[in-house]
BAFI-3210 file (N, C-alpha, C; in Angstrom, 3 decimals, decimal comma, padded with zeros to 6 digits):
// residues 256
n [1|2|3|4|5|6|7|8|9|10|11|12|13|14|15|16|17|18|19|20|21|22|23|24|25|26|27|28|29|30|31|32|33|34|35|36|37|38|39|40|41|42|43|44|45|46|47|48|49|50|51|52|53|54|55|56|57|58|59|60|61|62|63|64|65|66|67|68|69|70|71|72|73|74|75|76|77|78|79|80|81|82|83|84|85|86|87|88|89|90|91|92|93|94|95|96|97|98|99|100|101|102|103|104|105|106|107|108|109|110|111|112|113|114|115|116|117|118|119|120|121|122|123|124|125|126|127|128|129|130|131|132|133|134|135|136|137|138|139|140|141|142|143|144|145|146|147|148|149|150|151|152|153|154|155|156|157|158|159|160|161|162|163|164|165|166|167|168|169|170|171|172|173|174|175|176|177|178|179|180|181|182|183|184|185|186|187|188|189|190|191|192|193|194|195|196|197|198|199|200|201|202|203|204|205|206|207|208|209|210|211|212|213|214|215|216|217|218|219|220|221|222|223|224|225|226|227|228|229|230|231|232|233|234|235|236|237|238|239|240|241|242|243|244|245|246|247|248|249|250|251|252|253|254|255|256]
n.u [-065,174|-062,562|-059,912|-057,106|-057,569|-058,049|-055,381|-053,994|-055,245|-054,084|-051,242|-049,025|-045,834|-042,990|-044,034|-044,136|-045,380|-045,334|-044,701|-045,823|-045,740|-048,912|-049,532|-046,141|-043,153|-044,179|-047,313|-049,452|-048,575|-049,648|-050,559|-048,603|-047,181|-047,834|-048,620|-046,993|-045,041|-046,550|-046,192|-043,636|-043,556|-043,981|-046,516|-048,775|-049,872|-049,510|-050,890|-049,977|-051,974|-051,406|-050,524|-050,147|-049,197|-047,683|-047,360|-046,066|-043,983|-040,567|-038,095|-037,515|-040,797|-042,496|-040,913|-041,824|-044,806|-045,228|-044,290|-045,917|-048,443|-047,827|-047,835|-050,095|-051,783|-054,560|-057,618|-059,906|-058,850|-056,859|-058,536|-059,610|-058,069|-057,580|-059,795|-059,479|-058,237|-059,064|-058,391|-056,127|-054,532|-054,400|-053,659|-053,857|-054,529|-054,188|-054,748|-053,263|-053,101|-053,676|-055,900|-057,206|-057,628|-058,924|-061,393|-062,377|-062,804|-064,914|-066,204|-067,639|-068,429|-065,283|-065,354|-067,035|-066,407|-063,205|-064,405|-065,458|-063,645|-061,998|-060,550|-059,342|-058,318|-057,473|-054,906|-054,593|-052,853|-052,842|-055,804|-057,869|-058,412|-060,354|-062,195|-062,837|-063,660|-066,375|-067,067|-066,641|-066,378|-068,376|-069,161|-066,648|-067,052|-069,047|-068,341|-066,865|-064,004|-060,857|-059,715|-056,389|-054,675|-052,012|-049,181|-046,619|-043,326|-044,469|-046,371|-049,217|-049,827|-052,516|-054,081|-053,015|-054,283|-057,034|-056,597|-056,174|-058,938|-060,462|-059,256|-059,651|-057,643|-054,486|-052,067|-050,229|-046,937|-044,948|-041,406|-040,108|-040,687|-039,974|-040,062|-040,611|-038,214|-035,602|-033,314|-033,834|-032,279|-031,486|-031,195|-031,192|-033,395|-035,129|-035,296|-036,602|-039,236|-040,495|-040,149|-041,942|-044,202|-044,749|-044,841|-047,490|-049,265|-051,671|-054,501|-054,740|-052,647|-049,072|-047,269|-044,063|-043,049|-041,117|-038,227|-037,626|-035,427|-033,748|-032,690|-031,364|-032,457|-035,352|-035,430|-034,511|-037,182|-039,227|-038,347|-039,723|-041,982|-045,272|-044,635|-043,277|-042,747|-041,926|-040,952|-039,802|-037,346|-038,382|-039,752|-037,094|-035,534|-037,486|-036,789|-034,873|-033,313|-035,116|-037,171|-039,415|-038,943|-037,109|-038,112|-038,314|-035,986|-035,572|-037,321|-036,462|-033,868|-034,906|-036,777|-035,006]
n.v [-069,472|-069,184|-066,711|-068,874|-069,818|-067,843|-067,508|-069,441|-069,903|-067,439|-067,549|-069,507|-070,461|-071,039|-070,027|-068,698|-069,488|-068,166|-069,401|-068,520|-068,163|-067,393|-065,001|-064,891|-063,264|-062,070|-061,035|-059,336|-059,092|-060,220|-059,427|-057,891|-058,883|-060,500|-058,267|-056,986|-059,092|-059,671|-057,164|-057,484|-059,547|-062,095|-064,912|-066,151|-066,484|-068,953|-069,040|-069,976|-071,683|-071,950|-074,294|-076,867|-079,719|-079,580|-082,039|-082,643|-080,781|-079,571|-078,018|-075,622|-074,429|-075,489|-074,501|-071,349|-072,181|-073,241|-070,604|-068,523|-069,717|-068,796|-066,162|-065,788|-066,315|-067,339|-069,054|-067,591|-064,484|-064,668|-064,792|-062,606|-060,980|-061,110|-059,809|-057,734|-058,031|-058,550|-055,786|-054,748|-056,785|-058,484|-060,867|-064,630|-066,362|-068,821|-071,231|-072,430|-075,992|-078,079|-080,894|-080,851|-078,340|-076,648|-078,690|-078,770|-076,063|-075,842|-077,340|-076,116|-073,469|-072,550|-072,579|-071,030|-068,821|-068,219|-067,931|-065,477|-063,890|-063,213|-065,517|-068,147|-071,174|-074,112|-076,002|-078,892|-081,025|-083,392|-084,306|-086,705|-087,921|-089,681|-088,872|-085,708|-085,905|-087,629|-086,069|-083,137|-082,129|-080,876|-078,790|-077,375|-076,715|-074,936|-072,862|-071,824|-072,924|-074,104|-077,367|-078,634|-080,772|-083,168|-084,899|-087,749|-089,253|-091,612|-091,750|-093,993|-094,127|-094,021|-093,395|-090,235|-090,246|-090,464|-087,937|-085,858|-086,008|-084,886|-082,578|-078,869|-076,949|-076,855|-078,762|-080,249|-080,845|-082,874|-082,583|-084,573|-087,571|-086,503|-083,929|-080,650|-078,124|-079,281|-079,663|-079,352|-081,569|-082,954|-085,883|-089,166|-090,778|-088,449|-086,945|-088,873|-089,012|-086,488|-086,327|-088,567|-087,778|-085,661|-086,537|-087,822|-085,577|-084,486|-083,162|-080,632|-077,855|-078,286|-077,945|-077,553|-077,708|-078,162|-077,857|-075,983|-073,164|-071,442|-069,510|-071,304|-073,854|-073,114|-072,619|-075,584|-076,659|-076,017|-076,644|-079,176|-078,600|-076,093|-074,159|-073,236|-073,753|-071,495|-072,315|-072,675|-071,435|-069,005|-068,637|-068,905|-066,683|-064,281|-064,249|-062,598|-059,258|-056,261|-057,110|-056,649|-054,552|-055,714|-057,725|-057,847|-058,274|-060,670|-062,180|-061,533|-063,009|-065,176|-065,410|-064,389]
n.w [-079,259|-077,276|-075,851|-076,115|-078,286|-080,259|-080,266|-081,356|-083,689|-085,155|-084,948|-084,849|-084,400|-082,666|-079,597|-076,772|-073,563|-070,067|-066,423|-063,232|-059,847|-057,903|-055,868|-054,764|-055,183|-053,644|-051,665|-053,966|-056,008|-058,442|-060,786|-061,474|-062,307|-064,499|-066,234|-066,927|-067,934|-070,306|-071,619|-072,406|-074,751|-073,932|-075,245|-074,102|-070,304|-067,477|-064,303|-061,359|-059,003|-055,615|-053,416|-050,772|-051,149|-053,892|-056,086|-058,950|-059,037|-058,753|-056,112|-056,488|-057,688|-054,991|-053,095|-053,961|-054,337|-051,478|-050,094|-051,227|-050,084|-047,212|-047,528|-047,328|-049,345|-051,061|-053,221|-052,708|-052,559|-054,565|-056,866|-056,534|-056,476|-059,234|-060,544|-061,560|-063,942|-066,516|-067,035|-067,617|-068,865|-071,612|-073,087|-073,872|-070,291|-068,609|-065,448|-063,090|-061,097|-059,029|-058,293|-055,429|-053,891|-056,069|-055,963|-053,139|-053,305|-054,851|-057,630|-060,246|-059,140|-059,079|-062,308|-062,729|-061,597|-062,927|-065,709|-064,976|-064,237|-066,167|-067,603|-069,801|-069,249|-067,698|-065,970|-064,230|-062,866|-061,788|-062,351|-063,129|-066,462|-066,816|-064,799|-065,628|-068,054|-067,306|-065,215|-064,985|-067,957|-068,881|-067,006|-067,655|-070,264|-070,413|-069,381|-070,917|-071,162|-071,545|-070,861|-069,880|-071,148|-070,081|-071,330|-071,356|-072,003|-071,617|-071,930|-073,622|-077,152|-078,098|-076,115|-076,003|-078,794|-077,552|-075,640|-077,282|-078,462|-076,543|-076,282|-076,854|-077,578|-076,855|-076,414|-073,540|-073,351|-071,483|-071,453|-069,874|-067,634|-065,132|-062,247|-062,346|-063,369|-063,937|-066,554|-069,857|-071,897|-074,913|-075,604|-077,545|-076,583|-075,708|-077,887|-080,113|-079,081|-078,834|-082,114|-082,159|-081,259|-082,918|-085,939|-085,249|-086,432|-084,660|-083,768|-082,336|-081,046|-079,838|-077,208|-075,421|-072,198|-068,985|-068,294|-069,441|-070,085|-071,501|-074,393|-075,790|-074,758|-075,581|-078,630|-078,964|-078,122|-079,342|-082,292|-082,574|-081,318|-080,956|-079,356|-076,158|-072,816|-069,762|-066,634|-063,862|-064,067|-064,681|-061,941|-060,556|-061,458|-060,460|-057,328|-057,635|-057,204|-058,043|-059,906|-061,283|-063,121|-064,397|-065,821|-068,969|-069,792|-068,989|-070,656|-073,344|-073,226|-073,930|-076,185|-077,868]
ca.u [-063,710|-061,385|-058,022|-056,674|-058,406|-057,819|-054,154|-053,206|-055,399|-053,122|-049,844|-048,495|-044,944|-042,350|-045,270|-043,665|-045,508|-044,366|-045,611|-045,280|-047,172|-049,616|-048,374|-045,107|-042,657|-044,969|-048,845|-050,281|-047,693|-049,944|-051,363|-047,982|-045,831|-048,768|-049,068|-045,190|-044,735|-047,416|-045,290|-042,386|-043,462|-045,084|-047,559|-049,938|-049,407|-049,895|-050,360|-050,529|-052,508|-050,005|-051,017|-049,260|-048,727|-047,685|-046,245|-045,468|-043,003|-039,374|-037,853|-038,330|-042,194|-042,818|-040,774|-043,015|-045,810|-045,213|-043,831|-047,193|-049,136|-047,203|-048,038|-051,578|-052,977|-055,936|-058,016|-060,499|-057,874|-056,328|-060,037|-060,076|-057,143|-057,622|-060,926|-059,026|-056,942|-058,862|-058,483|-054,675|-053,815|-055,198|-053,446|-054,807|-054,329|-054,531|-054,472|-052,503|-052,323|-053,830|-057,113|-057,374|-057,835|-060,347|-062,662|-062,842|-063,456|-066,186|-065,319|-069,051|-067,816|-064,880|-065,339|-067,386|-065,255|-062,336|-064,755|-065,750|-062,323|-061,537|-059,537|-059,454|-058,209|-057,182|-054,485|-054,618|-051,528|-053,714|-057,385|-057,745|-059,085|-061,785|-062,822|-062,651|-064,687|-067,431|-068,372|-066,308|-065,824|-069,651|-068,735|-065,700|-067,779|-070,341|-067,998|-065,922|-062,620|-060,400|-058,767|-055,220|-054,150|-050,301|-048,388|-045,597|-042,737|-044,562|-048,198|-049,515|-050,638|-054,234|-054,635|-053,170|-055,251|-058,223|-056,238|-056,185|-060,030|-060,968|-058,979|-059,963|-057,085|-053,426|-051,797|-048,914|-045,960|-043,864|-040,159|-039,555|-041,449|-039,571|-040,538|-040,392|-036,974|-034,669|-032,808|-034,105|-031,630|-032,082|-030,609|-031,666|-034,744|-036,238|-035,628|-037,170|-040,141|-040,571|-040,493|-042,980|-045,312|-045,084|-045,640|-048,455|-050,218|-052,462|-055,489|-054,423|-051,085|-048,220|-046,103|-043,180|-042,723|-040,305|-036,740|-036,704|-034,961|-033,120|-032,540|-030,993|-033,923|-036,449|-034,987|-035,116|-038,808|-039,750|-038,283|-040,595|-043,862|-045,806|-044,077|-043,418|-043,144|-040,905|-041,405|-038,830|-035,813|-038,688|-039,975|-036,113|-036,032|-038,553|-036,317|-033,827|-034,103|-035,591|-037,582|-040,131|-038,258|-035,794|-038,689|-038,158|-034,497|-035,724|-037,696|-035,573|-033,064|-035,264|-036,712|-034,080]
ca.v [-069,388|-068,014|-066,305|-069,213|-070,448|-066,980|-067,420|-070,541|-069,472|-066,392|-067,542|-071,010|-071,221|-069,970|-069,314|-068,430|-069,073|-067,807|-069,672|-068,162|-068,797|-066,335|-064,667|-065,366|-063,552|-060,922|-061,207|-058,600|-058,651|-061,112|-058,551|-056,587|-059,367|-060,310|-057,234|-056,821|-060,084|-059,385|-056,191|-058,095|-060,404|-063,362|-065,213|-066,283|-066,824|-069,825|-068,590|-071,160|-071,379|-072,804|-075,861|-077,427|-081,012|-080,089|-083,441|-082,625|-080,032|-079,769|-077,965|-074,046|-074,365|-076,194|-073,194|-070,447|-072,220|-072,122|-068,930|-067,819|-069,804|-068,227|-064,632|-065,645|-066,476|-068,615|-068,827|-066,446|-064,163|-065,048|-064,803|-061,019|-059,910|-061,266|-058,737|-056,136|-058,749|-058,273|-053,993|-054,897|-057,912|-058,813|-062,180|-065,677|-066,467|-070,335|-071,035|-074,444|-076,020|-079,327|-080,412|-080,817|-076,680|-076,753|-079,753|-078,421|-074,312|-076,295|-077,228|-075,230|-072,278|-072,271|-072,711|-069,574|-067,227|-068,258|-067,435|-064,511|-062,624|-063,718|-066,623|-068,688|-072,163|-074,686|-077,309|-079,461|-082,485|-084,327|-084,644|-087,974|-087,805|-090,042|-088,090|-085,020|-086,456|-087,576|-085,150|-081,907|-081,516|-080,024|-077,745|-076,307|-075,899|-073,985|-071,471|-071,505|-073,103|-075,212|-078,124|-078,370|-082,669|-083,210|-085,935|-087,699|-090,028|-093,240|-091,987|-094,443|-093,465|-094,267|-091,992|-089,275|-089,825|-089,580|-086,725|-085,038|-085,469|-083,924|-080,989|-077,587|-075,423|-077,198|-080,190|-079,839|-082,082|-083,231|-082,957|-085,777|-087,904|-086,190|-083,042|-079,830|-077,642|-079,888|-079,256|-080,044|-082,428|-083,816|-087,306|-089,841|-090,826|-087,334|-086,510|-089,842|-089,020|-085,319|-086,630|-089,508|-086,624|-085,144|-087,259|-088,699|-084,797|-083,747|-081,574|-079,831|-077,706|-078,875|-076,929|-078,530|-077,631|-078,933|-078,129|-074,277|-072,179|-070,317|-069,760|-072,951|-074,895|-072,867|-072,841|-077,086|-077,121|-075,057|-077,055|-080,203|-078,228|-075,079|-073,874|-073,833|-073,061|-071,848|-071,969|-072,927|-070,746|-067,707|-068,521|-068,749|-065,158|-063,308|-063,915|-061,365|-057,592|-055,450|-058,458|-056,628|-053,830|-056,757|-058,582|-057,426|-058,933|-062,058|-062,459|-061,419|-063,753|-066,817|-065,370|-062,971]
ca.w [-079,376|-076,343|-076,525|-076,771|-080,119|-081,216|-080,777|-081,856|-084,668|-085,971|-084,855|-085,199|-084,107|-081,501|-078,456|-075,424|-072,222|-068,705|-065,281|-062,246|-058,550|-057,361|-054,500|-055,400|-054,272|-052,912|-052,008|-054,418|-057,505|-059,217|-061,367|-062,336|-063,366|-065,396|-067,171|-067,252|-068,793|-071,798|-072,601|-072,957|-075,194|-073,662|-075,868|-073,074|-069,298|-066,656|-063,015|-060,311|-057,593|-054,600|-052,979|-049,806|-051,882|-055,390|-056,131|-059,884|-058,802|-058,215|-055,421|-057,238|-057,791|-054,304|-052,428|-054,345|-053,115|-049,817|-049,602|-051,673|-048,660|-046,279|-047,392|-047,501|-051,055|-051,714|-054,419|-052,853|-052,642|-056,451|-058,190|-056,427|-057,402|-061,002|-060,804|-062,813|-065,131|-068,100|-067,185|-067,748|-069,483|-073,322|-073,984|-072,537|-069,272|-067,886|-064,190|-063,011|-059,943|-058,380|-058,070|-054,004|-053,577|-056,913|-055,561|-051,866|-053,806|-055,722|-059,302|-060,782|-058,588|-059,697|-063,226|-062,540|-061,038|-063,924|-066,671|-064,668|-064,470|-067,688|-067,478|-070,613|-069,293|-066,207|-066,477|-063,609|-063,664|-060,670|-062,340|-063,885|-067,892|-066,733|-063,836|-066,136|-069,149|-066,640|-064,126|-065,069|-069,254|-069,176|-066,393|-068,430|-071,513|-070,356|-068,747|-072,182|-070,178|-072,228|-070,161|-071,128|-070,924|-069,822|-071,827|-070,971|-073,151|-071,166|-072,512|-074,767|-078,154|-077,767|-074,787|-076,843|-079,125|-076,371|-075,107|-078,320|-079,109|-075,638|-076,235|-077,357|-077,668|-076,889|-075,474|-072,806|-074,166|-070,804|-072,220|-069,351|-066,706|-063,789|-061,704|-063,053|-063,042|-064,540|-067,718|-071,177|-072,609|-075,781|-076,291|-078,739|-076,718|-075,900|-079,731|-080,594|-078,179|-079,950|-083,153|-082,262|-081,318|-083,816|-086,982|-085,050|-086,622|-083,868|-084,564|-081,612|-081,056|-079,099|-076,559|-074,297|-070,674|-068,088|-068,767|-070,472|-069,056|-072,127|-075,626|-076,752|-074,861|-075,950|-079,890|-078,716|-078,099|-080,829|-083,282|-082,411|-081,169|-081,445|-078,140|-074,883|-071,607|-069,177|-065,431|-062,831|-064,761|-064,034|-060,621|-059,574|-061,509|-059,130|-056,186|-058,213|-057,420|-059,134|-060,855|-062,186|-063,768|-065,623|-066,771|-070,394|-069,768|-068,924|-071,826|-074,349|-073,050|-074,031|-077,630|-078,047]
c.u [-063,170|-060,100|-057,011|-056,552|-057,544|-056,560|-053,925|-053,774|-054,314|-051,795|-049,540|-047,321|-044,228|-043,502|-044,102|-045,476|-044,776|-045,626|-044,684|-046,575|-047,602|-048,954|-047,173|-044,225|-043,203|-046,660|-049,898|-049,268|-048,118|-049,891|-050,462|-046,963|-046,699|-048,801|-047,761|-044,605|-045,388|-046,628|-043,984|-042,170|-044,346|-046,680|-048,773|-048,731|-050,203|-049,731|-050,869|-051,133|-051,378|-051,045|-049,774|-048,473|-048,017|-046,887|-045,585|-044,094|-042,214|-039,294|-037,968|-039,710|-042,078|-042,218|-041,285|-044,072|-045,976|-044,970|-045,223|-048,390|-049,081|-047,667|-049,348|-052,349|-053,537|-056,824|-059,185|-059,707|-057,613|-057,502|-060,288|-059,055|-056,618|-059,137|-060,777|-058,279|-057,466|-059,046|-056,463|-053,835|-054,797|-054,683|-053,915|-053,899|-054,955|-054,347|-054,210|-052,210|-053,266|-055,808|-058,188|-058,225|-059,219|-061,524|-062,844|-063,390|-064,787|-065,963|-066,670|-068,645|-066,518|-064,509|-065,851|-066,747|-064,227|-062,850|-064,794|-065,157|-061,742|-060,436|-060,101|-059,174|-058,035|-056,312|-054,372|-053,716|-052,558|-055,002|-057,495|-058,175|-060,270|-062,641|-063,637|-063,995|-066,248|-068,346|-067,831|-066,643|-067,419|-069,438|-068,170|-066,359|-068,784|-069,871|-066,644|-064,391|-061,912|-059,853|-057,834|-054,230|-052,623|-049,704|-047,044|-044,593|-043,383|-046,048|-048,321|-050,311|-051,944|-054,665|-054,047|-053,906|-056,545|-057,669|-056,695|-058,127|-060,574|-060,440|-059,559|-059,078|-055,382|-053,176|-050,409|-048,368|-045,151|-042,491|-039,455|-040,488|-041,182|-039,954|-039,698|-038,729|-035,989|-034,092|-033,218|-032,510|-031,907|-031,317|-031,877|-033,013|-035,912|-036,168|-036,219|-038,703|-040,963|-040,981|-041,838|-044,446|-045,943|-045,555|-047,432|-049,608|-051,414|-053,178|-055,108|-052,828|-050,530|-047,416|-045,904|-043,014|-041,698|-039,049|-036,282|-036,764|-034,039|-033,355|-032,404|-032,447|-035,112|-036,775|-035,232|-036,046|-038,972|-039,478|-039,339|-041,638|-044,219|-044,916|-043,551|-043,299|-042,229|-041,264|-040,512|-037,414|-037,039|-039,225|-038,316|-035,714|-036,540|-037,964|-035,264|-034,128|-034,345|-035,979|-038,284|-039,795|-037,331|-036,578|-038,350|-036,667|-034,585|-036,201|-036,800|-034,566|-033,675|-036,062|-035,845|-034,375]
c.v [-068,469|-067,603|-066,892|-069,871|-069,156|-067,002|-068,558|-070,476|-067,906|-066,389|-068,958|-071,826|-070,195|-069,276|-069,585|-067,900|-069,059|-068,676|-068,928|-068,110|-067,313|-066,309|-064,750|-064,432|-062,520|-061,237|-060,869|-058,197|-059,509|-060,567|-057,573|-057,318|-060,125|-059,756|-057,260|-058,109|-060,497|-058,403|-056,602|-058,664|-061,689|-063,254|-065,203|-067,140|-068,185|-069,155|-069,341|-070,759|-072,410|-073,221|-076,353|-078,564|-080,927|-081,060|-083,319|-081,481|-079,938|-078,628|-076,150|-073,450|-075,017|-075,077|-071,967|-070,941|-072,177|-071,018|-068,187|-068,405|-069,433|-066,829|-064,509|-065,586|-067,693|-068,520|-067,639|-065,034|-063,209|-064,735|-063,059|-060,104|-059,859|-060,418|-058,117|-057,210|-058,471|-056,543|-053,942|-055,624|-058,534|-060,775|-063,193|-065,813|-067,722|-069,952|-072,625|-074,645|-077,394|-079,480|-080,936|-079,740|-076,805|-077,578|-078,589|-076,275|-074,907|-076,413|-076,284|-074,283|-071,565|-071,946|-070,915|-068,207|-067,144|-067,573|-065,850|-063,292|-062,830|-064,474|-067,708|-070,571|-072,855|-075,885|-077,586|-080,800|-083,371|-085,147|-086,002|-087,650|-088,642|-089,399|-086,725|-085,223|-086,773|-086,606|-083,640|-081,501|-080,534|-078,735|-076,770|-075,999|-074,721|-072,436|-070,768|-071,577|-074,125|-076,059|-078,553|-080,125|-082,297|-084,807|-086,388|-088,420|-091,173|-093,190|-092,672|-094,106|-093,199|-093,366|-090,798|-088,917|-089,499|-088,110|-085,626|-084,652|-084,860|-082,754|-080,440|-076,108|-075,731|-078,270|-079,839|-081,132|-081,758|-083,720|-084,124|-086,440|-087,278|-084,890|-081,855|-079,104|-078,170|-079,100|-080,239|-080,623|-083,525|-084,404|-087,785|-090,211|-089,912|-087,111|-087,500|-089,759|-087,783|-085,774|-087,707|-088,965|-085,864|-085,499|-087,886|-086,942|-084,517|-083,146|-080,669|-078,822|-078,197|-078,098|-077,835|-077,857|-078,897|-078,897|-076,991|-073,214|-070,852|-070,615|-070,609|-074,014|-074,555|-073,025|-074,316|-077,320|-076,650|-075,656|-078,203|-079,691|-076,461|-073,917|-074,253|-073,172|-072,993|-071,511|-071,597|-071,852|-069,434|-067,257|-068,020|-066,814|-063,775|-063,411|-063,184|-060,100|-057,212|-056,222|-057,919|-055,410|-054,652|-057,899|-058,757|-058,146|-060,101|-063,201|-062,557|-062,342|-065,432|-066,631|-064,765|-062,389]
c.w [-078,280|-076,768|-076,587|-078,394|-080,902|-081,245|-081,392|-083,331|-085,882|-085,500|-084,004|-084,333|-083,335|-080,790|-077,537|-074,368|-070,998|-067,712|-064,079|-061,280|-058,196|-056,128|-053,706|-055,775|-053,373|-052,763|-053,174|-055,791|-058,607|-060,783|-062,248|-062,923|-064,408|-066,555|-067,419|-068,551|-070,493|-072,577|-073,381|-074,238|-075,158|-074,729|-074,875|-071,720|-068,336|-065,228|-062,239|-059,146|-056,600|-054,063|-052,346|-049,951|-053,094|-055,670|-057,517|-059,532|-058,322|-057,171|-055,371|-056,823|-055,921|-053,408|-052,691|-053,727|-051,816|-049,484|-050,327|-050,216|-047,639|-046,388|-047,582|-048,514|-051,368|-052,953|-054,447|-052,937|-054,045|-056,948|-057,647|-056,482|-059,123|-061,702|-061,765|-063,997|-066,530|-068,725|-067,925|-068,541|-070,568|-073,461|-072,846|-072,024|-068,482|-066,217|-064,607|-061,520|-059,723|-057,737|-056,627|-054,045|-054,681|-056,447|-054,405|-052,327|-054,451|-057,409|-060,316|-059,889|-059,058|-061,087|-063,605|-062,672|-062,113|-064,492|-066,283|-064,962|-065,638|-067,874|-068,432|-070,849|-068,017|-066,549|-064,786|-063,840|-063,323|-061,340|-063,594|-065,293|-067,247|-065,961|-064,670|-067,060|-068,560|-065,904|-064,448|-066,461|-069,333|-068,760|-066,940|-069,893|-071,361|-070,259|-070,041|-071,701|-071,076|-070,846|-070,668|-069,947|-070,848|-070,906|-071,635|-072,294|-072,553|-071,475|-073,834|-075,846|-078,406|-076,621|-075,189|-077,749|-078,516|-076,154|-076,130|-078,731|-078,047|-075,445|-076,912|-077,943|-077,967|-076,167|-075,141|-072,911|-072,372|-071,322|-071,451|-068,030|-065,547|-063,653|-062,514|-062,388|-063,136|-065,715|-068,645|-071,885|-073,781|-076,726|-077,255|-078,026|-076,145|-077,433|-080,473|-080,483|-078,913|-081,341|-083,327|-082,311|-082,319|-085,328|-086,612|-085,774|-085,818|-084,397|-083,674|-081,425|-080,281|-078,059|-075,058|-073,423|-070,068|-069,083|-069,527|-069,944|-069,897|-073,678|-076,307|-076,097|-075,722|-077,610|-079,998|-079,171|-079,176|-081,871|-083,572|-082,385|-081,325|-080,250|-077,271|-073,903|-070,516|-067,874|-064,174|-063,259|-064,342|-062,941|-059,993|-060,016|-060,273|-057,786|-056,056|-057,282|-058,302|-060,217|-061,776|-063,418|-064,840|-066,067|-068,218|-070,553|-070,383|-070,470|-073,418|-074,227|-074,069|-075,488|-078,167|-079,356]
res [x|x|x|x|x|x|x|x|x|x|x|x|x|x|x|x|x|x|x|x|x|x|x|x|x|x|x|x|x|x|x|x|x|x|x|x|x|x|x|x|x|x|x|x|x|x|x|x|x|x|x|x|x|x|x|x|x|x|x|x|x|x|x|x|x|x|x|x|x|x|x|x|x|x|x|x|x|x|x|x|x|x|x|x|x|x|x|x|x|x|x|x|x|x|x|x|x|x|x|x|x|x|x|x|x|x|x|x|x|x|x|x|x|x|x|x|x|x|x|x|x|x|x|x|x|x|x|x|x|x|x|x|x|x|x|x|x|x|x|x|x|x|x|x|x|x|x|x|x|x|x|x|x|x|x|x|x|x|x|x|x|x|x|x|x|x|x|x|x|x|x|x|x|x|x|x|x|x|x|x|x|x|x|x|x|x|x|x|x|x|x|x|x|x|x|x|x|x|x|x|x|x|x|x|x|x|x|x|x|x|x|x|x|x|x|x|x|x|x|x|x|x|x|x|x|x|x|x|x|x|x|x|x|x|x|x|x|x|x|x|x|x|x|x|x|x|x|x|x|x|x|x|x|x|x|x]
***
């Protein structure tokens, strides 16, 4: 059992996770908006590795990454300044980003180094489920890594259910097929889509991404799934002043 088992085990509903890109908007602040963002509040965090392609990402995420490539962060880098993460930071901690950079780092290397610094998961949008199931799901067991499946409203039920029996920990609900940093809006067929999810009872939990950016979204998701997740509303954040000092703001804004 990792820290995510152990959470989703002692606390059910209203999870708040935060994503935000490594080296992002500084080289070496991986580590303090991290820790900053645990004090706040945050259930568990996502921190991306930047990647020159991310094709799931709107126009937010996709300028963090470059500007994190730009100030020079790779994954050797990211895996040595996540050295100290579990001297600093208690709750789990996924990494997300595309699985170009992971293949060419070595996916048994990396699996490594995750477990190593204590990194509890990897969602990847890119990596096929079959690919995954074949040559990787061993990999991530060994090193005690959940892999965390994306779903959309155009995934058919039957591959949720696959999805669902190859998870370990949670399943990431897409509140819409389009790139991240939009607004959650919820007409009759996202609330149709939600609800479809949800009767279908999962063994796994649920938490929505794409589209929360505040209170009323986040109150949204929460009513349908176990969580969710907010990214693009706290990447654009970090190009504030005094970001990491008004973390605690931020947060409070979106469980208040």
């Amino acid at each position: 059992m990792n820290r995510l088992n152990q959470l989703f085990a002692t606390k059910k509903n209203n999870l708040l996770s935060v994503y935000f890109t490594a080296g992002y908007p500084e080289l070496n602040t991986t580590l303090d908006i991290a820790e900053a963002l645990e004090k706040a509040g945050v259930d568990f965090l996502e921190i991306g590795f930047p990647y020159s392609d991310p094709v799931a990402d709107g126009p937010t995420i996709q300028h963090s990454s470059q500007k994190a490539l730009d100030n020079g962060m790779n994954l050797n880098l990211l895996f040595e300044q996540l050295a100290e993460l579990r001297q600093r930071v208690s709750i789990p901690v996924l990494l997300m980003g595309y699985a170009n950079p992971m293949v060419q780092y070595g996916v048994e290397r990396f699996c490594a180094k995750a477990a190593e610094v204590g990194v509890d998961g990897v969602i990847v949008p890119d990596l096929p489920m079959y690919e995954y199931e074949t040559l990787y799901k061993d990999c991530f067991a060994r090193h005690n890594l959940s892999n965390i499946f994306l779903v959309t409203p155009q995934t058919a039920e039957a591959r949720i259910r696959k999805i669902d029996e190859l998870s370990n920990s949670f399943i990431y609900l897409l509140s819409s097929a389009s790139i991240t940093g939009g607004n959650l809006a919820l007409g009759d067929v996202t609330e149709t889509y939600f609800k479809r999810i949800k009767h279908m009872e999962l063994d796994n939990p649920i938490i929505i991404g794409f589209g929360i950016g505040d209170k009323a979204t986040f109150d949204t998701a929460t009513a349908y799934a176990n969580g969710a997740i907010v990214g693009s509303a706290f990447v654009r954040f970090l190009a504030t002043d005094n970001y990491l000092e008004r973390i605690p703001e931020f947060v409070k804004q979106i469980k208040g």
